[in-house]
C-alpha positions as CSV (number, residue, x, y, z in Angstrom):
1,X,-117.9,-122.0,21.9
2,X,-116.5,-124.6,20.3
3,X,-117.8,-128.0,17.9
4,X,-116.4,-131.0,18.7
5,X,-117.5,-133.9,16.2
6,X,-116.6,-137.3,16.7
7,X,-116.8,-139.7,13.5
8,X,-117.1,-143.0,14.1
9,X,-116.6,-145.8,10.9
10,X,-116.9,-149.0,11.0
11,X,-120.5,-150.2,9.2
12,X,-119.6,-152.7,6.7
13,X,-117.8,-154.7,9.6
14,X,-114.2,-154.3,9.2
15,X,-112.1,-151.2,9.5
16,X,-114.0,-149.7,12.3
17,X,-112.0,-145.8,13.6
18,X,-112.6,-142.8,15.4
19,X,-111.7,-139.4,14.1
20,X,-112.2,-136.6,16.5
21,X,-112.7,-132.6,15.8
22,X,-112.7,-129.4,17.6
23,X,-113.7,-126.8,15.5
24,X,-111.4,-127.3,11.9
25,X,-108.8,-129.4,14.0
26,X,-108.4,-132.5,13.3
27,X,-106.7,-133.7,16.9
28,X,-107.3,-137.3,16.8
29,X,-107.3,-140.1,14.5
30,X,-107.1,-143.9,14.9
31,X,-107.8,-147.7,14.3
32,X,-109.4,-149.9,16.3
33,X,-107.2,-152.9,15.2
34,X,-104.1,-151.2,16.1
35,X,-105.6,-151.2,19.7
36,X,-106.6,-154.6,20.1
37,X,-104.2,-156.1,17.9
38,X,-106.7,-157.5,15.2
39,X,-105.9,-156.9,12.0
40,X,-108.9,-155.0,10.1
41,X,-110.9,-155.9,13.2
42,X,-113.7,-157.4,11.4
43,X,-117.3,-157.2,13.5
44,X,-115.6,-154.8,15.8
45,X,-116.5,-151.5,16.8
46,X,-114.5,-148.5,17.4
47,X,-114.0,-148.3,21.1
48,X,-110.5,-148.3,21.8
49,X,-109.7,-146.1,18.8
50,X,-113.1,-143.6,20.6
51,X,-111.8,-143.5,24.2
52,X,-108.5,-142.7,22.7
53,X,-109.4,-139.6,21.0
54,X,-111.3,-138.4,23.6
55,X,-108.4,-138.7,25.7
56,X,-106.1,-137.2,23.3
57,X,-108.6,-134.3,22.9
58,X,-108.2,-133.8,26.8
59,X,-112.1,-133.5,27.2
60,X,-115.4,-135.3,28.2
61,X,-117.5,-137.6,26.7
62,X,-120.7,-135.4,27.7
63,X,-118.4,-132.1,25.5
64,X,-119.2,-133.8,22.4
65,X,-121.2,-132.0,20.3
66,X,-122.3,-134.5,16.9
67,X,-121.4,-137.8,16.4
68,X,-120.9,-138.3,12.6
69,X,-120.9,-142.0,10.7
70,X,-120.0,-142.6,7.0
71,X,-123.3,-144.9,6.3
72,X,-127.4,-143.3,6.1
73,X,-130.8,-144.8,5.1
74,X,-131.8,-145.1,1.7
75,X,-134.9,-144.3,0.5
76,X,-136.4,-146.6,-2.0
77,X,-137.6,-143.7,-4.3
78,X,-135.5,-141.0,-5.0
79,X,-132.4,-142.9,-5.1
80,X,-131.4,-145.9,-8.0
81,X,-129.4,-147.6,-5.5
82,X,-132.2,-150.0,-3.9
83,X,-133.5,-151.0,-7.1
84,X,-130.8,-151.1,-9.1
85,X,-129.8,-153.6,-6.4
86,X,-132.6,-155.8,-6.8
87,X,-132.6,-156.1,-10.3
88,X,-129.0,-157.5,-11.1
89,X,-129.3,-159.3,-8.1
90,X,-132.9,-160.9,-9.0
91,X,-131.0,-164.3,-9.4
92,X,-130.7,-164.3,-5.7
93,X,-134.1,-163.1,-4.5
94,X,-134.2,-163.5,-1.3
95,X,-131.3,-161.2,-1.5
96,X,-133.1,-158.6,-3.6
97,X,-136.7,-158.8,-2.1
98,X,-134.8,-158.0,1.3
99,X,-133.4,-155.0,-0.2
100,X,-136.6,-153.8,-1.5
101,X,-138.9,-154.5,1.5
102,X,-136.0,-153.5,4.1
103,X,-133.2,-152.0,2.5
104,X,-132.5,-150.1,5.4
105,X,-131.5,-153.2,7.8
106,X,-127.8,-153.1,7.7
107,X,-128.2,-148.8,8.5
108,X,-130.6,-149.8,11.3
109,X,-128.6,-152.7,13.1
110,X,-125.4,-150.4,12.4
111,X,-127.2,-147.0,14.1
112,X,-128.2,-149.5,17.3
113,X,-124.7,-150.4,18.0
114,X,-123.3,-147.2,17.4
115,X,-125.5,-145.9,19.8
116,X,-124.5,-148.9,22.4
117,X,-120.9,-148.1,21.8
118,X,-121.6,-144.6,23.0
119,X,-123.3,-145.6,25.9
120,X,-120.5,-147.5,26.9
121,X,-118.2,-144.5,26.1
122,X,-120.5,-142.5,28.4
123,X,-122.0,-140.3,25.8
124,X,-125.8,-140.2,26.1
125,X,-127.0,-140.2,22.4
126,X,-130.2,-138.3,23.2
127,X,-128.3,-135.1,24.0
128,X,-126.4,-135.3,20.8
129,X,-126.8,-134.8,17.8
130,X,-126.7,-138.0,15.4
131,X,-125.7,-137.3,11.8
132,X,-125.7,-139.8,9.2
133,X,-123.2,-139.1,6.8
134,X,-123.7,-141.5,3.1
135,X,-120.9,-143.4,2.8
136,X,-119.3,-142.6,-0.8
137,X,-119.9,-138.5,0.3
138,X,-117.8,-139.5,3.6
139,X,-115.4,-140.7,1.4
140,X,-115.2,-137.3,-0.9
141,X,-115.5,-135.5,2.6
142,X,-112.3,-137.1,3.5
143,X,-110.3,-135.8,-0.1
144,X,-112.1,-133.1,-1.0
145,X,-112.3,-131.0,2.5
146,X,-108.9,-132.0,4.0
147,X,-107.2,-131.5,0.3
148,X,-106.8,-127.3,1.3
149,X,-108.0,-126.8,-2.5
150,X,-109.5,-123.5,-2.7
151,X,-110.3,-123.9,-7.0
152,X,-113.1,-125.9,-8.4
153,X,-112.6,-129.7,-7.4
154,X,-113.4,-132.7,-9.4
155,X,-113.8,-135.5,-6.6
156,X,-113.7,-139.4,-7.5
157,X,-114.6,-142.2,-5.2
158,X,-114.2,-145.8,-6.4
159,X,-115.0,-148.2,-3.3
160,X,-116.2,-152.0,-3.2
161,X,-119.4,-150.6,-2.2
162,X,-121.1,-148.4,0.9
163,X,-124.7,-148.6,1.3
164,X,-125.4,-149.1,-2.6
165,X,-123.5,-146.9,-4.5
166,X,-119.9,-148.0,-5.2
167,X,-118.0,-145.4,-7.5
168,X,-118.8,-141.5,-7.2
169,X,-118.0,-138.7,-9.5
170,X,-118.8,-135.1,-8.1
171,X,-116.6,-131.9,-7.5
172,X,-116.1,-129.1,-4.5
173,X,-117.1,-125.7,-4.8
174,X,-117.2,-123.6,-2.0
175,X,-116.9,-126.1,0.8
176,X,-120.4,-127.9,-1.2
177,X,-120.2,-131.4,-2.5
178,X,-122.0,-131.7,-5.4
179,X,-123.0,-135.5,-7.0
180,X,-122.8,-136.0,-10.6
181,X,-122.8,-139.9,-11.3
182,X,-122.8,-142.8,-8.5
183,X,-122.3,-146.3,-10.1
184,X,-124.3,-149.3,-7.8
185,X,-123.8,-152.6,-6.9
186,X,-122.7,-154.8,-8.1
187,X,-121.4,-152.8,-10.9
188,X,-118.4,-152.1,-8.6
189,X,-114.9,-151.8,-9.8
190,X,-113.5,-152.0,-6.5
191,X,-116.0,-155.2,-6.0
192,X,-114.2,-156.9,-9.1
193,X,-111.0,-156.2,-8.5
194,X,-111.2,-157.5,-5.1
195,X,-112.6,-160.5,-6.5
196,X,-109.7,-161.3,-8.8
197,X,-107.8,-160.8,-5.8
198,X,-109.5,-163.4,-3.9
199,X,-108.7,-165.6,-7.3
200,X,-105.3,-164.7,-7.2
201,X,-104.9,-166.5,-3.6
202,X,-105.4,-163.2,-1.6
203,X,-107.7,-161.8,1.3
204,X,-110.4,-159.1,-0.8
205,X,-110.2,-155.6,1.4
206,X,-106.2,-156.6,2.3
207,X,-104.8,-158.1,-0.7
208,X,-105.4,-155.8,-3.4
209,X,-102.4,-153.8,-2.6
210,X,-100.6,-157.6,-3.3
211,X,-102.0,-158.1,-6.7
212,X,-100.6,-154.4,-7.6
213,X,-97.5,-155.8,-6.4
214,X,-97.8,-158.8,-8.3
215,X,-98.7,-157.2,-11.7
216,X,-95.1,-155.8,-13.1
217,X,-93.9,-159.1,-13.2
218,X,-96.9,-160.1,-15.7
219,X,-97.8,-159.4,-19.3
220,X,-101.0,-157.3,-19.4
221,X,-101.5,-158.5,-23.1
222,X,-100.8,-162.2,-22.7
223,X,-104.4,-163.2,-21.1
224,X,-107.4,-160.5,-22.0
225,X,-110.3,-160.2,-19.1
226,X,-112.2,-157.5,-21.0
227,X,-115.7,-159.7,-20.7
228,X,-115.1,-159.3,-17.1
229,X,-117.0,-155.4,-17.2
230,X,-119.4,-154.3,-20.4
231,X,-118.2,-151.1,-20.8
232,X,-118.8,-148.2,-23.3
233,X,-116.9,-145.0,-22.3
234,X,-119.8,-143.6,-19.6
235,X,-121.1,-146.4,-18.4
236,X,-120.0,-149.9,-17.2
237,X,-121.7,-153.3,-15.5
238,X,-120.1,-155.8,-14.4
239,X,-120.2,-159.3,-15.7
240,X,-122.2,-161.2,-12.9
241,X,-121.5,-164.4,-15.0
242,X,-117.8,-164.2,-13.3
243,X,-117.7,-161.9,-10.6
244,X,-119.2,-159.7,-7.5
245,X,-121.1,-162.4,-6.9
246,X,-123.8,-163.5,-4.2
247,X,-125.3,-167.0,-3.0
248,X,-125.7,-170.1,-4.5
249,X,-123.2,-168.5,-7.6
250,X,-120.0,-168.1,-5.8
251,X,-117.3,-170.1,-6.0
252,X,-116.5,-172.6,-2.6
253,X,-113.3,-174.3,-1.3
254,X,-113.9,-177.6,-0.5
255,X,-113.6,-176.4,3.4
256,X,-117.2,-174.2,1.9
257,X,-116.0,-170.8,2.1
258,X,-117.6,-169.0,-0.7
259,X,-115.5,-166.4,-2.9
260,X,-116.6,-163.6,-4.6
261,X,-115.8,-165.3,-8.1
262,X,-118.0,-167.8,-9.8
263,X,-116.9,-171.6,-10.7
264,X,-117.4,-170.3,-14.4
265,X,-114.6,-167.9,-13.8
266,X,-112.4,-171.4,-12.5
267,X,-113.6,-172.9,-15.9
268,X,-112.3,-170.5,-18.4
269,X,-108.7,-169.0,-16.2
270,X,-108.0,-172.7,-14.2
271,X,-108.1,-173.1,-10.6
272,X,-107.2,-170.5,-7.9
273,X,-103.4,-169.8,-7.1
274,X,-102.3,-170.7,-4.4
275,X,-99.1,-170.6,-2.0
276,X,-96.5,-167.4,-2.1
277,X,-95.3,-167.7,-5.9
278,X,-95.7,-165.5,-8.3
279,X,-95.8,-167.8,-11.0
280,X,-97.4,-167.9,-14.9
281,X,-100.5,-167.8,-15.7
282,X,-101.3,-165.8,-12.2
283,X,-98.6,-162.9,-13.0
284,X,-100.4,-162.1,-16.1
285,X,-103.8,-162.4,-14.9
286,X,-102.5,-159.9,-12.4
287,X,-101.3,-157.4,-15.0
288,X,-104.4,-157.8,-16.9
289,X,-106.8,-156.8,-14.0
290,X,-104.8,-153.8,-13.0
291,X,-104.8,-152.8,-16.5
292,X,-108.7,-152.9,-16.8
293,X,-108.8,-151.1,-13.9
294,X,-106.2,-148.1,-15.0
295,X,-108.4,-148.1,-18.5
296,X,-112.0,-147.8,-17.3
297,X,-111.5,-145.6,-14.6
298,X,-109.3,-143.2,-16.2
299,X,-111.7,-143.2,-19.1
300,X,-114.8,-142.5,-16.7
301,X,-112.9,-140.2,-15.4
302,X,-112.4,-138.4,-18.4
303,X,-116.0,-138.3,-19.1
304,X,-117.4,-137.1,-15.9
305,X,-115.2,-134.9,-14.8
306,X,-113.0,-134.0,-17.9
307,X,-114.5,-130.5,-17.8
308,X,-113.9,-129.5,-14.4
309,X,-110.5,-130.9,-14.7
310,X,-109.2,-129.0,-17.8
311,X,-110.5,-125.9,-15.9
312,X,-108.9,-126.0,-12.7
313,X,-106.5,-128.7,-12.9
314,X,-107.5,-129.6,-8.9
315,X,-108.9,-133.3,-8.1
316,X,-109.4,-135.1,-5.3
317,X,-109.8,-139.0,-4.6
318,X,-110.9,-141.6,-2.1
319,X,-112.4,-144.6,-1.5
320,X,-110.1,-147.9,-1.7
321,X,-109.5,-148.1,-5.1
322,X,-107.7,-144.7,-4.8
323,X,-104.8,-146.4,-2.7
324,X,-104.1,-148.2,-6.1
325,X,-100.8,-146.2,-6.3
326,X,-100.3,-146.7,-10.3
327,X,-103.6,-145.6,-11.6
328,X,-102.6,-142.7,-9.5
329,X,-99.4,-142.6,-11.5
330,X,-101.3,-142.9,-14.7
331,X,-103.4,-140.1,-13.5
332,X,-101.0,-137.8,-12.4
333,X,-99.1,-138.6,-15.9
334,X,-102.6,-138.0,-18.1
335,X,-100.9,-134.2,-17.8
336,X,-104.6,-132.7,-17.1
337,X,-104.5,-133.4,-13.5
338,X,-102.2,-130.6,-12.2
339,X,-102.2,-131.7,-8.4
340,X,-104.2,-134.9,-7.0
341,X,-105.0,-135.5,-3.5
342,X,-105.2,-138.8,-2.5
343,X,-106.6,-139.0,1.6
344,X,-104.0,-141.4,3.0
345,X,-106.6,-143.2,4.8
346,X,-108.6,-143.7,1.6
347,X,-110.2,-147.3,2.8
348,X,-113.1,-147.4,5.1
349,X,-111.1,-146.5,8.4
350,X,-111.0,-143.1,6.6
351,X,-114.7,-142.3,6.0
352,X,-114.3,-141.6,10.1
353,X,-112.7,-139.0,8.9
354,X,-114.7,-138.1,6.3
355,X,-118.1,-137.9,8.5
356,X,-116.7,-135.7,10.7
357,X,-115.6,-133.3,7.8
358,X,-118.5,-133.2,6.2
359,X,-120.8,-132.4,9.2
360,X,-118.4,-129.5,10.1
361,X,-118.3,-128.2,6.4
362,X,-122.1,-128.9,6.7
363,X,-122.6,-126.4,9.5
364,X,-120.0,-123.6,7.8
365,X,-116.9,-124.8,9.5
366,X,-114.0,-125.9,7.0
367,X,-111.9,-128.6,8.2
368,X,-108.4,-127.8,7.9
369,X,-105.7,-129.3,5.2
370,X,-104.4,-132.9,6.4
371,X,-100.7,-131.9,6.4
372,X,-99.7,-135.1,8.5
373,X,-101.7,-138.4,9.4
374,X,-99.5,-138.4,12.8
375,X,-102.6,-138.7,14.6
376,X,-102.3,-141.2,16.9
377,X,-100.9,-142.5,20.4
378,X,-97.3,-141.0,21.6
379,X,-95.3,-142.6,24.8
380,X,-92.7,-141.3,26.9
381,X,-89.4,-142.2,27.5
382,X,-90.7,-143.5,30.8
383,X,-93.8,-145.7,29.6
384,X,-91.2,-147.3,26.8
385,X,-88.2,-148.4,29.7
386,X,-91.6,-149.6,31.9
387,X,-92.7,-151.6,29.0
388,X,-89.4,-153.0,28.5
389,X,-89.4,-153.6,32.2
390,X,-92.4,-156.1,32.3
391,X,-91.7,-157.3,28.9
392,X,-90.7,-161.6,29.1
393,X,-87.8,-161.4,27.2
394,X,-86.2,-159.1,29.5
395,X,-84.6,-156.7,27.1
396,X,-81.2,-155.1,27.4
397,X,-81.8,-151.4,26.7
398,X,-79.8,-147.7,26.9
399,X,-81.2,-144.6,26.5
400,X,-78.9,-142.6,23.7
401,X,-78.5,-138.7,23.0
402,X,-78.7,-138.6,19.2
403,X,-81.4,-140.6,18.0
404,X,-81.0,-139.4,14.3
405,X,-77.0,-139.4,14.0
406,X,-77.4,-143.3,15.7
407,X,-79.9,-144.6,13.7
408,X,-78.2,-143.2,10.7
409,X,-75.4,-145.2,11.2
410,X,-76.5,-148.6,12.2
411,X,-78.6,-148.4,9.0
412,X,-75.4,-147.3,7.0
413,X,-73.1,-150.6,8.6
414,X,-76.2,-152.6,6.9
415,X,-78.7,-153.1,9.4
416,X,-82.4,-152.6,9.6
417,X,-83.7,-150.7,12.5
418,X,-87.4,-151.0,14.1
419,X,-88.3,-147.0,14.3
420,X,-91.0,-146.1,16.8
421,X,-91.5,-142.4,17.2
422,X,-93.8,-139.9,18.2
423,X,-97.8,-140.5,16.8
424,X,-98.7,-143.4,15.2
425,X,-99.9,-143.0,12.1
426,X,-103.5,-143.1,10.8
427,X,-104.3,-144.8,8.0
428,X,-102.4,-148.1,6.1
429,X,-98.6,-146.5,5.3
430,X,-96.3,-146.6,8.0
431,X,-94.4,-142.7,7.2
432,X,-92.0,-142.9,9.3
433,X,-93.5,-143.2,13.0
434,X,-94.3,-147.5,13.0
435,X,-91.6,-148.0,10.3
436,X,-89.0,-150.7,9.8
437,X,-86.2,-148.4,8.5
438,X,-83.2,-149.7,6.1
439,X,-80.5,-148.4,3.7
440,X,-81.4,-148.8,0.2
441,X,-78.1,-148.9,-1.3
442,X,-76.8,-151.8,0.8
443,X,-77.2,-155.5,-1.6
444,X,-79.9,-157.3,-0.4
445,X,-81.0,-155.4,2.8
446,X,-85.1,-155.4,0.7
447,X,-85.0,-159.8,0.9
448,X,-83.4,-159.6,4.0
449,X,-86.4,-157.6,6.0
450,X,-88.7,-159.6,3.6
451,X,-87.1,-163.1,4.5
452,X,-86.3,-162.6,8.2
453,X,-88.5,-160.0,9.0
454,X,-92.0,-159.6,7.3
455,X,-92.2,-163.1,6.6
456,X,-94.2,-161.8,3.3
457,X,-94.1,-163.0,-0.4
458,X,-90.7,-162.3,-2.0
459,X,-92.0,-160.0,-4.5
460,X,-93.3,-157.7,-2.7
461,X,-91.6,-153.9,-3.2
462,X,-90.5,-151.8,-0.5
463,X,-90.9,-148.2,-0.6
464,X,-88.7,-145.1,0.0
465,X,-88.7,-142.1,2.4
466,X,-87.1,-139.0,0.8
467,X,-86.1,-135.9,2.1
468,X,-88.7,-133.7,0.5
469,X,-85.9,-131.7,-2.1
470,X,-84.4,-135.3,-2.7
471,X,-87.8,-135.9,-4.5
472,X,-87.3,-133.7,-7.1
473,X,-83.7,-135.0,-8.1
474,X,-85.0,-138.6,-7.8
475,X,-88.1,-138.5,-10.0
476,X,-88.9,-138.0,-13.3
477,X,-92.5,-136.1,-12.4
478,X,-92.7,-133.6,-9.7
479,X,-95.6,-133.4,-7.6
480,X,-96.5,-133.3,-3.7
481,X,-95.8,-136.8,-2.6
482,X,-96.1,-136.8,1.4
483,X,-98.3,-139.9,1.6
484,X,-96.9,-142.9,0.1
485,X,-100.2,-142.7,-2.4
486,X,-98.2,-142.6,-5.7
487,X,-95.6,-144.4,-7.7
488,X,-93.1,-142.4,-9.9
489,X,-90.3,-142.8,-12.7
490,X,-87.1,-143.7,-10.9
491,X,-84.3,-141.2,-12.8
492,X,-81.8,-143.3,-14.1
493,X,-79.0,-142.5,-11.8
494,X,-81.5,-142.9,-8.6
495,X,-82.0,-146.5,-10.1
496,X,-78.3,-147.1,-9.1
497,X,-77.9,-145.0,-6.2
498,X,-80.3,-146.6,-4.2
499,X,-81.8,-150.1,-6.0
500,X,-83.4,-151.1,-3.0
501,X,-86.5,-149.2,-3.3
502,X,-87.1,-149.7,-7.1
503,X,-89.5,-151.7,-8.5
504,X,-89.6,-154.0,-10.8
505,X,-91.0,-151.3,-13.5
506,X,-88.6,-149.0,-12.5
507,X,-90.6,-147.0,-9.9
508,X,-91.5,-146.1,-7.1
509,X,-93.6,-145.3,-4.1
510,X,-92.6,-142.6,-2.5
511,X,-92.9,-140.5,0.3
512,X,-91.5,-136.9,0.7
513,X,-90.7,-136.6,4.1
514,X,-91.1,-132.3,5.3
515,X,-89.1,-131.1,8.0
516,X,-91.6,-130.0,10.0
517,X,-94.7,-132.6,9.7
518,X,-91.9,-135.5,11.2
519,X,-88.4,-133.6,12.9
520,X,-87.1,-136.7,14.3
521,X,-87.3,-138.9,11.1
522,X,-86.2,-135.8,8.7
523,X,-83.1,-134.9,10.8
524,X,-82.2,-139.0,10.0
525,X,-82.6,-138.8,6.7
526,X,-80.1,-136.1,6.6
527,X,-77.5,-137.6,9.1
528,X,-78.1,-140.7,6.4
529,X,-77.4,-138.9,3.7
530,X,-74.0,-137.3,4.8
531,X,-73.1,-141.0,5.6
532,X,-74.0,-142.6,2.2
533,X,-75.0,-139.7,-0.3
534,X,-79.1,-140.4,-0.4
535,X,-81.3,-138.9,1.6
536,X,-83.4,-141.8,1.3
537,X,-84.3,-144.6,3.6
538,X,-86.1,-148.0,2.7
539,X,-89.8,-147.9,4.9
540,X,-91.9,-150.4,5.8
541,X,-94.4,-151.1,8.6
542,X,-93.8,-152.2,11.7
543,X,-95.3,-155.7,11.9
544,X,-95.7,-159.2,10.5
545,X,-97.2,-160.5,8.2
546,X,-100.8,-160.6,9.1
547,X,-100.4,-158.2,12.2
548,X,-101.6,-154.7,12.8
549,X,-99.0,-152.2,12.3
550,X,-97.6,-151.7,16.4
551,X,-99.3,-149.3,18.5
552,X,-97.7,-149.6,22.0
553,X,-94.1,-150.4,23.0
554,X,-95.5,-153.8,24.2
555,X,-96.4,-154.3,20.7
556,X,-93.0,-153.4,19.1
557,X,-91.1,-155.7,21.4
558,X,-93.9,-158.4,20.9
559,X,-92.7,-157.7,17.5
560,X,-89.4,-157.5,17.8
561,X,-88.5,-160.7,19.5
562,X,-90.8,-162.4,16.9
563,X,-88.7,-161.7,14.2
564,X,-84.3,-161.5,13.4
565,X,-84.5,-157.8,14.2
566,X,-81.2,-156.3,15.6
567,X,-82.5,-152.9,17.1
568,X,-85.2,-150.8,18.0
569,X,-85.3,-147.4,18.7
570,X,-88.7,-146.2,20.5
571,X,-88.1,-142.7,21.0
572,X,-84.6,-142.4,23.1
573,X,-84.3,-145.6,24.3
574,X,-82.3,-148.4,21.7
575,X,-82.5,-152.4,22.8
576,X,-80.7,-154.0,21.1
577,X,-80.4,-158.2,21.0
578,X,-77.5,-160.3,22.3
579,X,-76.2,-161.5,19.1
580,X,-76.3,-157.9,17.4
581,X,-73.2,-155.5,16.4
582,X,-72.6,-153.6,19.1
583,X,-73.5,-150.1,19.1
584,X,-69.8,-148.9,20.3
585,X,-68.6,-150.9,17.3
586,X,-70.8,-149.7,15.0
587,X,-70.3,-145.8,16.0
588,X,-66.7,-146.5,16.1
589,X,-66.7,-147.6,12.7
């Protein structure tokens, strides 16, 4: 008989997914913002992304077996968490009294709605089983089971914070997790970087990604925030005095929002940026941060789990700090770290994931390798033409034969192309099936999408989608890249060939697209590159600035006629605006 687990994230109020197995199959995955068009869908619970797994599972409510989630009680003894807590939080004590005398509120408000959710899923939680799963081991769950590493494993989690803990050193053996070293709030790494980020002018838990962005364009050396974290090679704390902050010391707006930065930090770097510029002093402060990050996590790393790398060479890495795609970079480069496996859903929608894994490694089942995060809705030909029936704009729309050899050349005549294909994607990198697709070797075609069609800062990079053998050619480092979770050396010819997708440093992110994990998207690659040379597209998600990535085909036309897009493919069927190149003209070409 088979186990079907249903994981269910969502505790810390933003992020909330389901992730359903049967037995070592991962045959569901999905956000709950995508669903009801909420980006991040904060004080949400996972009921869309639930009913849609059970439905893509093709079974019951009443078959499920467990129901996993990525946050448990902690004790008071036993664990440092709690106190730790209380103490560097004492000049807030209402804050750290609470944790001490109920430190198991947030679990206990969070278990009660998880179990109204499943009512109103119509799953009785008395005839399952309930397993609490602690967050930062959801997260190593999430890497270290779904990596396929058979060796030795050193596992890293660096997170703004679960319950208490906020970065976790440990390593697989045998399908066992094993803990060597949590860090607790709010001695968080994540926590301060997310801070800065709110300094920097940016949302924490969506702007980090932003601030990465941001920092090639700075000086890492001009402006030195080392006060910002004590730190002596195994052991760090944050400096409270500026950062990861609670109460009456954050920082507020004069509309009284409160920031997780203190006025003192306003005192010694001058006031917060504002607006879409990436403009001195802000660049540099931006450069500084990432490079405190890179240095104190790659050093921790080093000591906690230096050993276990040197002898296997196999790590694995979650949490959100681990979508910072250069520290991954640095790792990779460190020459120790033979492979790294970054989960692609490494923020808190991922530790749905992760629950489930490790209550199915838990009872002797091991979940199988995450080749593909196409885990999502699909639609027919038919639900896309009845979608583009209802839609208010009335769109004009053909159903073509060759999707691929199409696409390929309306990208190669200079336009970009809204791709909706197969899955969705779980996790936050469009790969190919919610993409905005362009050719990176036609001038300007990056400011175009960003200008017309994200509406997003300026700066921002935009990454490429390689045929998997074109990776090897194009980078200077070879290693498995199907996720968009690194950044690599550009070769110098690459640079040229296709400038669009380079960043400022000269890298970047990448992702190896494998024939069989996407056909569709991997036989356009190839029709592109018999057109232009480069078997490499520009990628980006499909949505605006602000939005969800699109779910439904309501959702990519509610897209489309929001911005100057051209075309759309969703599956077989092309609309294409008024004022667009037609496609007989294009073709003909």
């Amino acid at each position: 008989m088979s186990t079907i687990v249903l994981g269910l994230s969502g505790a810390l109020n933003h992020d909330p997914s389901a992730a359903l197995y049967i037995d070592d199959k991962l045959v569901a995955a999905a956000e709950e913002e995508r669903f009801i068009r909420d980006k991040h869908a904060k004080n949400h619970m996972p009921y869309e992304a639930a009913k849609f797994c059970i439905q893509q599972a093709g079974i019951k409510p009443e078959d499920i077996d467990v129901v996993a989630i990525p946050f448990a009680p902690i004790p008071l003894i036993g664990n440092e968490g709690r106190l730790h807590f209380a103490k560097r939080y004492w000049y807030a004590p209402d804050r750290a009294l609470d944790v001490l005398f109920n430190g198991n509120r947030r679990y206990r408000r969070y278990r009660n709605r998880i179990f109204e959710l499943l009512t109103n899923l119509g799953i009785d939680h008395k005839k399952i089983e309930f397993e609490p799963v602690e967050h930062h081991l959801a997260h190593a769950s999430s890497a270290y089971h779904l990596s396929g590493f058979t060796e030795k494993t050193a596992i890293m989690g660096v997170d703004g914070k679960g319950e208490y803990a906020t970065t976790f050193f440990g390593y697989g053996e045998n399908g066992k997790i094993h803990k060597i070293k949590e860090f607790y709030d709010p001695d968080s790494l994540g926590g301060l970087y997310g801070a800065i980020t709110e300094y920097l002018g940016f949302e924490m838990l969506d702007g980090e990604y932003k601030v990465m962005g941001m920092a090639p364009y700075g000086d890492p050396t001009k402006y030195d925030l080392s006060r910002l974290v004590d730190f002596d090679g195994k052991e760090f704390r944050i400096n409270t005095d500026y950062a990861n902050v609670i109460g009456l010391r954050r920082w507020k707006d004069e509309k009284g929002k409160g920031y997780y930065f203190t006025p003192k930090l306003i005192e010694w770097l001058g006031p917060k940026r504002e607006g879409d510029i990436a403009d001195d002093p802000y660049i540099h402060y931006a450069a500084s941060i990432q490079d405190l990050y890179e240095t104190v996590v790659l050093k921790l790393m080093d000591y906690y789990l230096g050993d276990i790398i040197r002898e296997t060479g196999k790590m694995a890495f979650s949490g959100g700090g681990a979508l910072n795609v250069k520290l991954n970079q640095k790792i990779i480069a460190g020459g120790d770290v033979k492979e790294l496996y970054v989960q692609p859903a490494s923020g808190d929608a991922g530790t749905a994931v992760g629950a489930a894994s490790y209550v199915l490694a838990k009872r002797g089942i091991q979940p199988e390798k995450m080749e593909h995060v196409y885990l999502g809705p699909s639609y027919t030909n038919e639900e896309v033409i009845a979608a583009c029936a209802k839609h208010e704009a009335e769109p004009k729309w053909q159903k073509i034969d060759n999707v691929s050899e199409t696409i390929a050349k309306v990208l190669a005549d200079g336009h970009p192309v809204a791709w909706f294909q197969g899955r969705m994607e779980f996790g936050p990198r469009a790969l190919g099936g919610r993409s905005i697709i362009g050719c990176p070797s036609v001038p300007g075609i990056a400011d175009r999408i960003n200008e017309q069609i994200k509406f997003r800062e300026r700066w921002r990079p935009f990454c490429p989608s390689m045929l998997d053998r074109v990776a090897d050619e194009m980078f200077k480092v070879d290693h498995p890249a199907p996720f968009m979770t690194f950044t690599f050396e550009v070769n110098e010819e690459w640079k040229d060939r296709v400038p669009e997708v380079v960043h400022e440093d000269g890298t970047a992110r990448a992702q190896a697209v494998k024939q069989d994990a996407h056909p569709r998207y991997y036989a356009m690659l190839e029709e592109l590159e018999k057109l232009t040379g480069n078997g490499v597209c520009l990628n980006t998600s499909l949505n605006r600035r602000g939005e969800p990535m699109v779910c439904a085909p309501v959702d990519a036309l509610n897209m489309f006629f929001g911005s100057d897009l051209q075309y759309l493919i969703m599956e077989d069927i092309l609309v294409v605006k008024d004022e667009a190149k037609s496609l007989a003209d294009i073709l003909a070409s």
